[in-house]
C-alpha positions in Angstrom: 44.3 -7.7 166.9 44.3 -3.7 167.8 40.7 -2.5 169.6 40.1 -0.2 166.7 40.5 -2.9 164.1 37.5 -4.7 163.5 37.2 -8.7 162.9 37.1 -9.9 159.8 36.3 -12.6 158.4 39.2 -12.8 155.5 42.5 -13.6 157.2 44.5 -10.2 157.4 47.4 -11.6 158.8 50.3 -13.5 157.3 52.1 -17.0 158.3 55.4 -17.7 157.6 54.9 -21.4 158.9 55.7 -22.8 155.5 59.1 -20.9 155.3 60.1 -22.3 158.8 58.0 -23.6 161.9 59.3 -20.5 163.8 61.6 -17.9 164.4 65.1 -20.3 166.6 63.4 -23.4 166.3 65.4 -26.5 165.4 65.0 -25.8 161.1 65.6 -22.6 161.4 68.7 -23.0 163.2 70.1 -25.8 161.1 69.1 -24.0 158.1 71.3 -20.7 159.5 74.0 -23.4 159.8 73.9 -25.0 157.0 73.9 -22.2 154.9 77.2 -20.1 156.5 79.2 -23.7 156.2 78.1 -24.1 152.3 78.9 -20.7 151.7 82.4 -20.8 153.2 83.1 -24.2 151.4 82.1 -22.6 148.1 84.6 -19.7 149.1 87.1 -22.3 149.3 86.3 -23.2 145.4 86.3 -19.6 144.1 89.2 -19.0 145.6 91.0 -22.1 143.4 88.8 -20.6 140.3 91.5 -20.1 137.3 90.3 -20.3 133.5 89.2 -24.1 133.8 85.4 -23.2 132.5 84.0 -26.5 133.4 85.0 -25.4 137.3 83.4 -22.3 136.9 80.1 -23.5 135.5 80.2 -26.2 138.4 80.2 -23.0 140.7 77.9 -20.9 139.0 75.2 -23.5 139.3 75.8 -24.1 142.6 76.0 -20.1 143.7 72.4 -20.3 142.3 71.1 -22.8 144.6 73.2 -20.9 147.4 71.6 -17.6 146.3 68.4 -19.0 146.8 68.8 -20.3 150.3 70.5 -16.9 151.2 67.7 -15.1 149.7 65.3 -17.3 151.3 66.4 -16.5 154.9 66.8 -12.9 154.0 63.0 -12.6 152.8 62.0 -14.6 156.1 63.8 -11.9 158.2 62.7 -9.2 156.3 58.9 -10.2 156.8 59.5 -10.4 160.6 61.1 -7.6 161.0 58.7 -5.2 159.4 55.9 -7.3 160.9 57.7 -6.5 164.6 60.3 -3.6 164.2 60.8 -4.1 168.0 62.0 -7.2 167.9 65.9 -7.3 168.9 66.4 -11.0 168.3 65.3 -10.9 165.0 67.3 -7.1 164.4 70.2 -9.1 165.7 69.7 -12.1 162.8 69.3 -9.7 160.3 72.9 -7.9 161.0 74.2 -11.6 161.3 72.5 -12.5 157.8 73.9 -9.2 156.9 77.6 -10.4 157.7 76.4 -13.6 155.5 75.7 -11.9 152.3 78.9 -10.1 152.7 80.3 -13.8 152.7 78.2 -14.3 149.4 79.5 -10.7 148.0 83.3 -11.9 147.9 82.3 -15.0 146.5 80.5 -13.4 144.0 83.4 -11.3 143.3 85.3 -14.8 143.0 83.4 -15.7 140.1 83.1 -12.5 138.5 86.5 -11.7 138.0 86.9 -15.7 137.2 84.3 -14.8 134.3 85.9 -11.6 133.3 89.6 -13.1 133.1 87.9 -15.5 130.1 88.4 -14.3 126.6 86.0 -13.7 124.6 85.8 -17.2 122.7 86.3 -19.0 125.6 83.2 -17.2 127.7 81.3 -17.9 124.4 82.2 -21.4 124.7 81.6 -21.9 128.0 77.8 -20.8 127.7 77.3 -23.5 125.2 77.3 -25.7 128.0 74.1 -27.4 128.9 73.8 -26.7 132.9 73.6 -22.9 131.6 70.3 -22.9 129.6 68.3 -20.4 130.5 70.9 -18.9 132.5 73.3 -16.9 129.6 71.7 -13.6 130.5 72.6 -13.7 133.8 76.0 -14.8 132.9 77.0 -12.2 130.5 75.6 -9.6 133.3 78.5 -11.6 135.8 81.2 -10.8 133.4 79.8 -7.2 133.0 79.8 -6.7 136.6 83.3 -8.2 136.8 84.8 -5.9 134.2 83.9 -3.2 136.8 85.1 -4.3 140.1 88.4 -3.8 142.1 90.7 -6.7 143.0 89.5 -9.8 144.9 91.0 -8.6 148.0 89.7 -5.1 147.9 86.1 -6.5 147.0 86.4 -8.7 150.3 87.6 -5.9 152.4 84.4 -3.6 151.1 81.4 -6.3 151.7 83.1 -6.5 155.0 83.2 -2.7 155.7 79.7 -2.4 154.7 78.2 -5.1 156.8 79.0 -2.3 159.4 79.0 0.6 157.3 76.4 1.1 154.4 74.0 -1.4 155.5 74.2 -0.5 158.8 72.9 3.2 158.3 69.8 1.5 156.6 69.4 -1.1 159.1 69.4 2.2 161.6 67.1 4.0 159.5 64.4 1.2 159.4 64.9 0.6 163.4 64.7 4.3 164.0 61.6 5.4 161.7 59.6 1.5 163.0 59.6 3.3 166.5 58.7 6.7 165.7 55.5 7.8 166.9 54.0 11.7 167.6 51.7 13.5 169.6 48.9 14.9 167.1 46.2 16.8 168.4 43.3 15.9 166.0 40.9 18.5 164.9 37.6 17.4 167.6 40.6 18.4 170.2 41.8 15.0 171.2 45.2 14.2 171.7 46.7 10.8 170.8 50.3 9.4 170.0 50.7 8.2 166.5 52.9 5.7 165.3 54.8 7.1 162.2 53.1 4.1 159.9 49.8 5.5 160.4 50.6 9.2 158.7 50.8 8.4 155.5 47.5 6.8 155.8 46.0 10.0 157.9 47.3 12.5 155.2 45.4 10.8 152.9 42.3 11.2 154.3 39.1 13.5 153.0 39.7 16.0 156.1 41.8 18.4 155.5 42.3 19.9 159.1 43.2 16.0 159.8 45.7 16.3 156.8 47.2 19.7 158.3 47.4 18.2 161.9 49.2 15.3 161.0 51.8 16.4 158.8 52.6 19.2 160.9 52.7 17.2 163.8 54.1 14.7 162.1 57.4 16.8 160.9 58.6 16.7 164.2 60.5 13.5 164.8 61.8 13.7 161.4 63.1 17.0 162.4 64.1 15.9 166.1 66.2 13.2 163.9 67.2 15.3 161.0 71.1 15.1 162.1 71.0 11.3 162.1 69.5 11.1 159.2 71.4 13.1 157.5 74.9 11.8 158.4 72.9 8.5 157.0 71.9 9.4 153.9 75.4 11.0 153.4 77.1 7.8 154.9 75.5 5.8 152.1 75.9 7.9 148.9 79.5 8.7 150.1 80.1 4.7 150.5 79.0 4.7 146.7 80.9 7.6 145.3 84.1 5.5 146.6 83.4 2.1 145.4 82.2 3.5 141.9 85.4 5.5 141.5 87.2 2.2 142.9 85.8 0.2 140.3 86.2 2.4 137.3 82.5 3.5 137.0 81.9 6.5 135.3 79.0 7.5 136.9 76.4 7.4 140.0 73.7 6.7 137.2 75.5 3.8 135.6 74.9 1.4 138.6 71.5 1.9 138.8 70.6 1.9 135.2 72.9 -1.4 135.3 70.6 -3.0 138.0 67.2 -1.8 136.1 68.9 -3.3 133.0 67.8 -0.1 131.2 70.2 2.0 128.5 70.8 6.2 129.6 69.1 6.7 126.2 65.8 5.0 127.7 65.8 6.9 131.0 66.9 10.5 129.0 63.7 9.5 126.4 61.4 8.9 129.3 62.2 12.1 131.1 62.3 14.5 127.8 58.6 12.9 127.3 57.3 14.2 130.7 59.3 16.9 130.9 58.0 18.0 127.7 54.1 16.7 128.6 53.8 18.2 132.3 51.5 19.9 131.7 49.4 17.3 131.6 49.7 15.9 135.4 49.9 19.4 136.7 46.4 20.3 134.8 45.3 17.4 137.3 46.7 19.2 140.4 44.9 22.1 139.3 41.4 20.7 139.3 42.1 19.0 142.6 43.3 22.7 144.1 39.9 23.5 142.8 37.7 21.0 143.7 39.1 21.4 147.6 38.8 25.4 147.1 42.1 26.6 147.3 43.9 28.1 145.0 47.1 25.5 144.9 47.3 22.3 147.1 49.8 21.8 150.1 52.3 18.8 150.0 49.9 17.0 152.5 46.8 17.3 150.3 48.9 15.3 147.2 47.5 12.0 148.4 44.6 13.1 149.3 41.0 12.5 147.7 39.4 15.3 146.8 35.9 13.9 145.6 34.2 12.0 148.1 33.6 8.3 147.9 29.8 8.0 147.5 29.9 5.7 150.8 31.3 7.1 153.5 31.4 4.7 155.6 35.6 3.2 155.9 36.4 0.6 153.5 36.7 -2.8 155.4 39.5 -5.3 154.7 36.8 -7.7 153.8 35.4 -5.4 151.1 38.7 -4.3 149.7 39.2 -8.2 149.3 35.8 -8.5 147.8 36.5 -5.6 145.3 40.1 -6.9 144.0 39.1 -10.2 144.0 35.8 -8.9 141.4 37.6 -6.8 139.1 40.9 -9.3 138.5 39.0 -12.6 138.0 36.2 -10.7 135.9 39.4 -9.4 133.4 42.1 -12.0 134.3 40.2 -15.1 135.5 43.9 -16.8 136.2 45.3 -13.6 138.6 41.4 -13.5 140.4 42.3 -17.4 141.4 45.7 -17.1 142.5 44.6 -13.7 144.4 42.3 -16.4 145.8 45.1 -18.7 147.2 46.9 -15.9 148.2 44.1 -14.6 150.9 43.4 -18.8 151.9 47.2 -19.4 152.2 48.0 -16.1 154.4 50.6 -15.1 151.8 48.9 -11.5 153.1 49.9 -9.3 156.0 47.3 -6.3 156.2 46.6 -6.0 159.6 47.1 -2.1 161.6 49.4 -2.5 164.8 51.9 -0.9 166.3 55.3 -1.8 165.8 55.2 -2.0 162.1 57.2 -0.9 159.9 55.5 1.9 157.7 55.4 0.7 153.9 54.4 -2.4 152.2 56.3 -4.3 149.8 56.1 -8.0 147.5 58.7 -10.9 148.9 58.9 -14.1 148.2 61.2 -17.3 148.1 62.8 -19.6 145.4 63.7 -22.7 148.0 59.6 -22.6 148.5 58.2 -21.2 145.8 55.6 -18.6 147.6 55.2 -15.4 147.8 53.9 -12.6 150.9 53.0 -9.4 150.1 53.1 -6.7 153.5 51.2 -3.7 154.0 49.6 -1.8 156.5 45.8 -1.4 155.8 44.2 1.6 157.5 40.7 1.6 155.2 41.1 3.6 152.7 41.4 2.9 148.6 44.7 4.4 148.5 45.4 1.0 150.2 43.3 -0.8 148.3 45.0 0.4 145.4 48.0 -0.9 147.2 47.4 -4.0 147.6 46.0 -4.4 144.1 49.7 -3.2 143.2 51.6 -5.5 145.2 49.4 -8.6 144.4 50.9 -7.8 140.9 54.5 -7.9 142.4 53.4 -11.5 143.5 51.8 -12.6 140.9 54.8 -11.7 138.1 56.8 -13.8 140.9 54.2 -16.4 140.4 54.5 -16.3 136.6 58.1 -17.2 136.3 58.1 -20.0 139.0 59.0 -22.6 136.5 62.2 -20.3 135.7 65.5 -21.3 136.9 66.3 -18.7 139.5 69.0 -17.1 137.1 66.1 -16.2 134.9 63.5 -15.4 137.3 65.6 -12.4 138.8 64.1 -9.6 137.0 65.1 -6.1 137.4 62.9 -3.6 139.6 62.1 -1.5 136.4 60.1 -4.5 134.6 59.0 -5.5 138.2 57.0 -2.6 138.8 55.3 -2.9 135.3 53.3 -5.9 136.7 52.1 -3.7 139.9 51.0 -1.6 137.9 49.1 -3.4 135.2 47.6 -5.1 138.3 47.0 -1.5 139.6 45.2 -0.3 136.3 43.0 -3.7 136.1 41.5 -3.2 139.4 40.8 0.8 138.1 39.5 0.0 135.3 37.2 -2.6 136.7 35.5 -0.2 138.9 35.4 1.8 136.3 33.6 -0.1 133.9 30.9 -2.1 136.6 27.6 -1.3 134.8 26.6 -0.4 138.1 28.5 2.9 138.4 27.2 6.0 139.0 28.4 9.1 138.0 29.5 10.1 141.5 31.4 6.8 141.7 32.8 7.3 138.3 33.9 10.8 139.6 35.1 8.7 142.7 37.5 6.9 141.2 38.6 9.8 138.0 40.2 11.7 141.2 41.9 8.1 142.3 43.4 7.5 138.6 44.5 11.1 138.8 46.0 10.9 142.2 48.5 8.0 140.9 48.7 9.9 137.1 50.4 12.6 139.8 51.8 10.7 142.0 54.0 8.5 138.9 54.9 11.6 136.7 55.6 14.2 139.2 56.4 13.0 142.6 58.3 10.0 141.9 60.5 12.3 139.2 60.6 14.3 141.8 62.4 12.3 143.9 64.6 11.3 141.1 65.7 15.2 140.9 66.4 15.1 144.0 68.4 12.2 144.5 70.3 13.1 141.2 71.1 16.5 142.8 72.3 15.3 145.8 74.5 12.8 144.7 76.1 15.2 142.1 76.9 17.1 145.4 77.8 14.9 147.8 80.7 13.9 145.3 82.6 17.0 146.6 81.8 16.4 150.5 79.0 16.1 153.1 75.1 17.7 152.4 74.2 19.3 155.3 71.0 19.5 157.3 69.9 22.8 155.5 71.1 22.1 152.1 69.1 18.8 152.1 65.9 20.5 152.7 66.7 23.1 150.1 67.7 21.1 147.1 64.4 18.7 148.2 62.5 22.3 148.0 63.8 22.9 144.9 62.8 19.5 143.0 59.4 20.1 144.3 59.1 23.5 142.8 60.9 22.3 139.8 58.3 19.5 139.0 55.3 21.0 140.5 55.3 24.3 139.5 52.5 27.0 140.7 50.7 24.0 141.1 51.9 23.8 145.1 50.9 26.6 147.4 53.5 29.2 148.6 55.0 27.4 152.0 53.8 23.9 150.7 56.3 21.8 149.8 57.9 19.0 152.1 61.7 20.0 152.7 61.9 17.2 155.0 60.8 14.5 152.6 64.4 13.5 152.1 64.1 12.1 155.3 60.9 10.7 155.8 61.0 8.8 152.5 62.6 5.4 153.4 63.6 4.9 149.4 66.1 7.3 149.9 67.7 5.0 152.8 67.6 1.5 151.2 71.2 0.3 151.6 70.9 -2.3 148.9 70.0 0.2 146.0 70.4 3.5 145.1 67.7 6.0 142.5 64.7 3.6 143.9 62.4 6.1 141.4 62.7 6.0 137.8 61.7 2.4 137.8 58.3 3.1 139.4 57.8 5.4 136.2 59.1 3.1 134.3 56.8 0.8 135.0 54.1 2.9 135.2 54.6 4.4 131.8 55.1 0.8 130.2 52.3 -0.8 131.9 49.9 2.0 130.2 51.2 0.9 127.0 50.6 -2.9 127.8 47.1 -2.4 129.2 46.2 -0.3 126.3 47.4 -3.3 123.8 45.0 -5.4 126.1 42.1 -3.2 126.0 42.7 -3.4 121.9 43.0 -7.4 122.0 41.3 -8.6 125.4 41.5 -11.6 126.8 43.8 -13.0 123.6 46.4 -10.3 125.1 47.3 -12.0 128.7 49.2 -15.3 126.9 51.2 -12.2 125.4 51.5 -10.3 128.6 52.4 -13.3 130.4 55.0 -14.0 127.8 56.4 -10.6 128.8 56.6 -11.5 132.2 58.5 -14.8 131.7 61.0 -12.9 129.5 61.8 -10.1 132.4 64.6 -12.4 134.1 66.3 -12.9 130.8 67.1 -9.8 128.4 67.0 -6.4 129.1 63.9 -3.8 129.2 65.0 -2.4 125.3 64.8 -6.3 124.5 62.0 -7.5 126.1 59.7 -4.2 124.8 60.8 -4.9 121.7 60.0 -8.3 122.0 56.7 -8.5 123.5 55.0 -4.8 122.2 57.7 -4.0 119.1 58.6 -0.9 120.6 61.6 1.4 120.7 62.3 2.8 124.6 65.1 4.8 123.2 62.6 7.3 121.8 60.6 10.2 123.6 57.8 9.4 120.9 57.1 5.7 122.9 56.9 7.2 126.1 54.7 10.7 125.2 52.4 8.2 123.5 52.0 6.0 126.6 52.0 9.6 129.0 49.0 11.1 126.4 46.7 7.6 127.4 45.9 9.6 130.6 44.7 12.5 128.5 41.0 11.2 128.0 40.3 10.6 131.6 42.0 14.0 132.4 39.9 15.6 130.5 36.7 13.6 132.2 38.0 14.6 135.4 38.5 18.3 134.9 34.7 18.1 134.2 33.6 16.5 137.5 31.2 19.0 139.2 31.2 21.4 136.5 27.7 23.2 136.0 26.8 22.1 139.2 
């Protein structure tokens, strides 16, 4: 426990005990050991993999179980390192678990190409078999993937290379950016060095002169680090450009859009609708320029609240606890309980220290069926909200833990419509406490806003970005410079007059870890995805209340197992393909807009 966090009395830190009874004791180690014999000896069989089906079922079932053992040690890792980011032995497991999943990418390969060799009435047949029930989605996504990849032997050589290559730039990136820390001069005229985790949460905060001092202050590591950085970023989009023209993909989008198992003419639709409707958000931006009396906001006032919570005093972990806890059980009684066992199971990690790793994320593991959601919580409701949205995460895991893994493997775009739907409950149940008062209400207008802006301009934002750079780095390195401009320029593009002259963020291509994450490319659209469908599902359960969640829940327990056009057709009987879905779901933020741009007025 830090001196400036205070004791509470709901636990704030995680345990992992249930996972293994520590970091190189004796189950962790036979676990490790375990696992890289099984995988080599299920190497052995891919490698002998012709067209007999019945030996590649046998092997798909058992890559499953494998998958989840590998993904179970990953998750393990993952929480210890961002809980530590110091910690060398545990860096060093992770670039051995690293080598590991390479292991499981060529046999993966194995079995793709073993499923793409099949003809067509043969795969058919093949799923007809009863050990794959449940599991032909993920199957027909194998052959997919295997229909796009280059020969065994030149899959095996690239999960080797980028052990040491791809991966390695993020692994780099996340070491780097968990030891950053600044010298800020704060505006009473102390001086203090700030870890880099704690600037998100300082930009955030009602003082403006704190906002100023901290970003500025803040710009200089990432600006001290800007070469590294840079050959990193361009290191991992120029390891993609070659495998996708290696395996015959057409485009940098394709992969991602494969992985969010979402059609071009969904993501094209969704942008066209807030393209055409951005007017909307920015009107938002506008009243917040005017509530905080300037004429246009800076890039460090965009998290910012600019209506005062009505108690000032810093929101304890306890009482964000409290307040979650209230507004899910009094709407969803069954996500209030397991929010419950969450808190009294330490399946949370909240606690400020140094040596974190900045972010917070949902994890969890199919060998033991749990979930742990990491943040950092600094008081405030921006990480109230937070929680609220990765408690979502968890309990969407939660939902499909009856799943076979194959099907409970959802993609990230229908993963982030749970955070949010858990987001929007705990909104709207502040919201609607009879208790309110107006300057509550207004309160928590200026939160609903800040996300309304933060989904439909900042995050396509960074999609703008991210699709300009990688459209240049086909043709060679980005430099430094150009970086900064083309991030200038998505900001201007998506913001409009609604950012001051000199304040946008050109170094937000570096301090934004999605941009870095080895494992994924375009980690964006999906957020608005999500956002953007969860407004459509929470309006169907404001229409239908309580008789809606066996519905929504349904929609949960379908993500692992069609795509997002299939299950939103499914669950809401919705077409994604069309800008008119998505401008309807956009317009639902229209009526608290227009509550919001009345907040003080005639005062």
């Amino acid at each position: 426990m830090t001196p400036d966090s205070p004791q509470t009395q709901t636990p704030d830190r995680w345990s992992l005990e249930s996972w293994f009874s520590g970091f190189g004791h004796p189950d962790y180690a036979l676990f490790k050991t375990t696992l890289a014999e099984d995988i080599e000896a299920l190497k052995e069989r891919a490698r002998a993999l012709g067209a007999d089906t019945a030996a590649i079922v046998g092997l798909i079932n058992a890559s499953e179980e494998l998958g989840d053992r590998l993904g179970h040690l990953s998750a393990y890792l993952g929480c210890l390192s961002a809980d530590d980011a110091n910690n060398e032995a545990v860096k060093a497991d992770e670039a051995w678990i690293s080598t590991l999943e390479a292991e499981g990418t060529k046999l993966q390969a194995s079995l793709r190409s073993a499923l793409a060799a099949l003809g067509d009435s043969a795969f058919e047949a093949m799923l007809g078999d009863p050990s794959l029930k449940n599991a032909e989605h993920a199957v027909r996504r194998m052959r997919h993937e295997g229909q796009h990849q280059m020969s065994a032997e030149m899959e095996s050589l690239a999960a080797d290379l980028n052990v040491n290559g791809l991966h390695a730039w993020g692994r780099l990136y996340d070491t780097l950016t968990g030891k950053m820390e600044f010298s800020m001069t704060f505006p009473d005229g102390h001086v203090e060095m700030v870890e880099m985790s704690r600037r998100r949460a300082l930009m955030s905060e009602p003082d403006r002169k704190l906002r100023d001092a901290a970003f500025h202050a803040g710009q200089k590591p990432w600006n001290d680090h800007a070469v590294t950085l840079a050959a990193g970023l361009n290191g991992i989009a120029g390891t993609r450009h070659s495998l996708y023209g290696r395996r015959g993909v057409p485009h940098f989008l394709d992969t991602p859009l494969f992985d969010g198992a979402m059609s071009r003419a969904s993501l094209d639709a969704m942008l066209e609708a807030i393209h055409t409707h951005i007017e909307l958000p920015r009107r938002a931006l506008r009243k917040a320029a005017k509530l905080q009396g300037t004429s246009a906001l800076h890039y460090f006032d965009l998290e910012a609240p600019q209506v005062a919570a009505p108690d000032e005093k810093p929101l304890s972990w306890d009482e964000a606890c409290a307040t979650v806890d209230k507004a899910f059980s009094a709407a969803y009684p069954k996500l209030g309980a397991y929010f419950r066992e969450m808190l009294a199971s330490r399946w949370i990690e909240s606690q400020p220290r140094a040596g974190k790793r900045p972010g917070a994320f949902c994890t969890g593991s199919q060998v033991r069926h749990e979930e742990r959601v990491y943040m950092t919580f600094h008081s405030t409701v921006h990480d109230m909200v937070t929680l609220a949205h990765e408690v979502g995460h968890a309990w969407h895991s939660c939902v499909l833990r009856p799943a076979r893994s194959f099907a409970a493997s959802y993609p990230m775009t229908l993963a982030e419509t749970a955070s949010n739907f858990g987001e929007m409950i705990l909104l709207s149940g502040l919201m609607n406490d009879p208790g309110i008062t107006e300057a509550t209400k207004a309160y928590l207008l200026d939160q609903e806003m800040l996300r309304a802006h933060a989904y439909l301009i900042n995050i396509p934002m960074r999609y703008e970005f991210e699709k300009a750079f990688y459209a240049e780095r086909a043709a060679g390195e980005v430099s430094v410079s150009r970086l900064s401009e083309l991030m200038n320029e998505a900001q201007r593009r998506m913001y409009g007059d609604t950012l001051l002259e000199g304040g946008t963020d050109p170094m937000f291509w570096a301090s934004k870890m999605h941009f870095f994450i080895s494992s994924i490319s375009f980690y964006n659209f999906p957020y608005v995805f999500g956002y953007l469908l969860s407004q459509a599902l929470f309006a169907r359960f404001k229409e239908e209340g309580a008789s809606f969640l066996p519905r929504y829940e349904a929609f949960l327990s379908m993500t692992g197992s069609a795509t997002c056009e299939e299950v939103v057709k499914k669950s809401l009987g919705e077409d994604i393909t069309k800008p008119e879905f998505w401008a309807t779901a956009l317009k639902a933020m229209e009526p608290s807009l227009v509550a919001y741009e009345m907040v003080g007025v005639g005062k």
